[in-house]
LUMPA-260391 format. One record per residue (C-alpha): residue in three letters; x, y, z. Coordinates in Angstrom, 2 decimals. Layout:
<atoms>
atom rest = ALA c1 = X c2 = Y c3 = Z .
...
</atoms>
This chain:
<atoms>
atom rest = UNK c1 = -15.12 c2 = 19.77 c3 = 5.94 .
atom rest = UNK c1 = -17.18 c2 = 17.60 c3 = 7.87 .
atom rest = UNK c1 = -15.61 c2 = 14.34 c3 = 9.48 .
atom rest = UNK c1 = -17.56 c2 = 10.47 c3 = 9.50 .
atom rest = UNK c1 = -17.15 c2 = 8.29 c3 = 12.08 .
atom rest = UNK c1 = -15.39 c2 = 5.34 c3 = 11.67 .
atom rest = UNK c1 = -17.90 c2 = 3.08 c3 = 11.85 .
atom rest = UNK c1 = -20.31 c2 = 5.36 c3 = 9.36 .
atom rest = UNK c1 = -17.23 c2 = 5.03 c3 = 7.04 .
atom rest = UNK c1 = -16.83 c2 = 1.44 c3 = 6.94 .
atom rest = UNK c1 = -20.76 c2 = 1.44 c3 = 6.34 .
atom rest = UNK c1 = -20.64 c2 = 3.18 c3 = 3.83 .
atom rest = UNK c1 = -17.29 c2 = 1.54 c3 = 2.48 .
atom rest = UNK c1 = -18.71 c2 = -2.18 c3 = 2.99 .
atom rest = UNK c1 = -22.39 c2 = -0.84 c3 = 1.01 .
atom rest = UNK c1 = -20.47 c2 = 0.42 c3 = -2.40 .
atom rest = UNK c1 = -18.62 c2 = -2.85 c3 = -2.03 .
atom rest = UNK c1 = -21.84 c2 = -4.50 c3 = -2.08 .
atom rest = UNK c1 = -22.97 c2 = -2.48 c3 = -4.93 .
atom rest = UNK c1 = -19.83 c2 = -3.30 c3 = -6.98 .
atom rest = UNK c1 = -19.84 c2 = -6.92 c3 = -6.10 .
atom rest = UNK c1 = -23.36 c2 = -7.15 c3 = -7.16 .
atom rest = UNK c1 = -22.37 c2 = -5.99 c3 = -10.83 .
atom rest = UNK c1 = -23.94 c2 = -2.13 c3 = -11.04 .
atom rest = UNK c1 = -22.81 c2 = -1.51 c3 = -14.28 .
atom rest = UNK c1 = -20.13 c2 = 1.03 c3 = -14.99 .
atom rest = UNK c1 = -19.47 c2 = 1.12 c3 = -11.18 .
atom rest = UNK c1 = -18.28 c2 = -2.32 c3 = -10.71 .
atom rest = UNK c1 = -15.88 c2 = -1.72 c3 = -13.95 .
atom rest = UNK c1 = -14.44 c2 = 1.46 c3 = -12.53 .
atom rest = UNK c1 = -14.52 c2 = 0.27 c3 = -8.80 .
atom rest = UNK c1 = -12.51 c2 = -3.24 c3 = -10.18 .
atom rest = UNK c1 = -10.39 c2 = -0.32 c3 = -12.35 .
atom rest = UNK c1 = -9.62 c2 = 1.80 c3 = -9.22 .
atom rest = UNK c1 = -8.38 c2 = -1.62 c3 = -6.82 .
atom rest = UNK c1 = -6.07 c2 = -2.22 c3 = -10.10 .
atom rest = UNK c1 = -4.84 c2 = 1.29 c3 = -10.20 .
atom rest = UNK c1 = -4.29 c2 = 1.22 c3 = -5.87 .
atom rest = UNK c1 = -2.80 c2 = -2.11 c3 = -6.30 .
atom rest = UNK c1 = -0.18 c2 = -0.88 c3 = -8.91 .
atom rest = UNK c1 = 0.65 c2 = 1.68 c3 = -7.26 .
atom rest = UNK c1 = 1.34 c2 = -0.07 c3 = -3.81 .
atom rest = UNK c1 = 3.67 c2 = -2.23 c3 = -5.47 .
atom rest = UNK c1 = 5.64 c2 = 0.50 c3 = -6.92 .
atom rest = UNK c1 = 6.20 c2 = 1.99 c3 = -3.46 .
atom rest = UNK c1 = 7.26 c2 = -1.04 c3 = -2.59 .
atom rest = UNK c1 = 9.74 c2 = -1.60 c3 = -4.95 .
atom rest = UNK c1 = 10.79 c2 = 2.10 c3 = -4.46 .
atom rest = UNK c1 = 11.23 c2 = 1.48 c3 = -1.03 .
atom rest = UNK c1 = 13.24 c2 = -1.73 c3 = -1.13 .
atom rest = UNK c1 = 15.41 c2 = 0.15 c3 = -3.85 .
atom rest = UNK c1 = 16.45 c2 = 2.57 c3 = -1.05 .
atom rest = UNK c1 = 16.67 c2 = 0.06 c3 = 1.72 .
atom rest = UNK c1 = 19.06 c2 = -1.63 c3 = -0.42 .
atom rest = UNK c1 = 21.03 c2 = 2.04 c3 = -1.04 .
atom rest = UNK c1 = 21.10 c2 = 2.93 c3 = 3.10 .
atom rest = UNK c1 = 22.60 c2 = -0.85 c3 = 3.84 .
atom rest = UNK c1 = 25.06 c2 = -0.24 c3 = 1.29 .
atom rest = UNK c1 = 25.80 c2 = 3.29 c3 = 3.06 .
atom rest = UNK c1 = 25.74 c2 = 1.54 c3 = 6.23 .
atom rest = UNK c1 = 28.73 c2 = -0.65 c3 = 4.76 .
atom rest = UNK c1 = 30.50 c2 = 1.96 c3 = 4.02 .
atom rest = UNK c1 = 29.63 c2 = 4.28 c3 = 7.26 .
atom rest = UNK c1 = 31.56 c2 = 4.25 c3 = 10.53 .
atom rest = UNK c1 = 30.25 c2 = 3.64 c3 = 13.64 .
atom rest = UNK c1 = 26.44 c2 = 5.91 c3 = 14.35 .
atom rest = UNK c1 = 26.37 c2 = 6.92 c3 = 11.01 .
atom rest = UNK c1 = 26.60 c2 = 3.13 c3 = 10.14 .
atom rest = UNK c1 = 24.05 c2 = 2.21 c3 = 12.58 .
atom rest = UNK c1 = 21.30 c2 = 5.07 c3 = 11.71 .
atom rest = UNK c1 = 21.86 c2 = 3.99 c3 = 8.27 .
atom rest = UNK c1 = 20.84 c2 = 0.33 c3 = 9.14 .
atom rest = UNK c1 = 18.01 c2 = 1.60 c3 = 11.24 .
atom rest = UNK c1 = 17.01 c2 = 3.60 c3 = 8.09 .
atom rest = UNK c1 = 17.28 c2 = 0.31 c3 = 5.70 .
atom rest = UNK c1 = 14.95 c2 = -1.98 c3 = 8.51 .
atom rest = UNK c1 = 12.13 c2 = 1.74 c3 = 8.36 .
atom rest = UNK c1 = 12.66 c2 = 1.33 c3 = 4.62 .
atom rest = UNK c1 = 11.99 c2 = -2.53 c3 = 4.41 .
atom rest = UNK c1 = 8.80 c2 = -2.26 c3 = 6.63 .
atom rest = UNK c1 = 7.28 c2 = 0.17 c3 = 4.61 .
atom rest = UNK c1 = 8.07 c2 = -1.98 c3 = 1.70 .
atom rest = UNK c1 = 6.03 c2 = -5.02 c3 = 2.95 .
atom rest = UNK c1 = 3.53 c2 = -2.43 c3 = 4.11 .
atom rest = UNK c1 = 3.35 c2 = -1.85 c3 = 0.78 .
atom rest = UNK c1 = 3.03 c2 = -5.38 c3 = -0.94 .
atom rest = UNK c1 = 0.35 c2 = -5.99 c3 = 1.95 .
atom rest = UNK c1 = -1.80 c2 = -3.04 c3 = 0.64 .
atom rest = UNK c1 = -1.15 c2 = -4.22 c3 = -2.47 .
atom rest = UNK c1 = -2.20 c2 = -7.51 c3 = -1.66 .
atom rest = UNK c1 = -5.61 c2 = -6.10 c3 = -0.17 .
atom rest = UNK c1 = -6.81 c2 = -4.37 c3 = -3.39 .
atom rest = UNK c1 = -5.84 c2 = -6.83 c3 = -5.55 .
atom rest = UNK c1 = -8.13 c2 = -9.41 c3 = -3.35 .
atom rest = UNK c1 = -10.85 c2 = -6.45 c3 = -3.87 .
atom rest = UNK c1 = -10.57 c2 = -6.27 c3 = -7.56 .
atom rest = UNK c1 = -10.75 c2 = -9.68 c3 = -8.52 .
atom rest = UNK c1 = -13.85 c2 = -10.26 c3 = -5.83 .
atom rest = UNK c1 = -15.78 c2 = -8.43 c3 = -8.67 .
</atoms>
């Protein structure tokens, strides 16, 4: 398997965005399709992850002392990668509807 560059990826990420923006046919409908599908799915992890975050505070409630605490540090690792989530989502929901 052979490796890009960064910079040859973005090229080649910012030329199909180009091509999709510029209304190719089917590939603007599936590229728009795909941002959808990425989108949706970000925001599920999201939820999934705020779900548990909620779970590990209530743990932490009911946890003594360390176990308490790593359970709160688990809830704020939880809650970041829920916003990290709404932020991707964010992102390829912008991309879709730039189509």
């Amino acid at each position: 398997m052979t490796t890009l560059p960064m910079t040859t990826l973005h090229m080649m990420t910012n030329e199909r965005d180009g091509q999709a923006r510029q209304g190719r046919g089917e590939y603007a409908v599936e590229y728009a399709q795909t941002a959808g599908q990425q989108a949706a799915f970000f925001r599920e992890q999201a939820e999934h992850h705020r779900r548990q975050a909620e779970q590990a505070r209530v743990f932490a409630d009911l946890s003594p002392g360390d176990d308490g605490a790593e359970q709160n540090r688990r809830a704020e690792r939880l809650e970041t990668l829920g916003r990290h989530g709404d932020t991707m989502a964010a992102a390829f929901e912008a991309r879709a509807r730039r189509l």
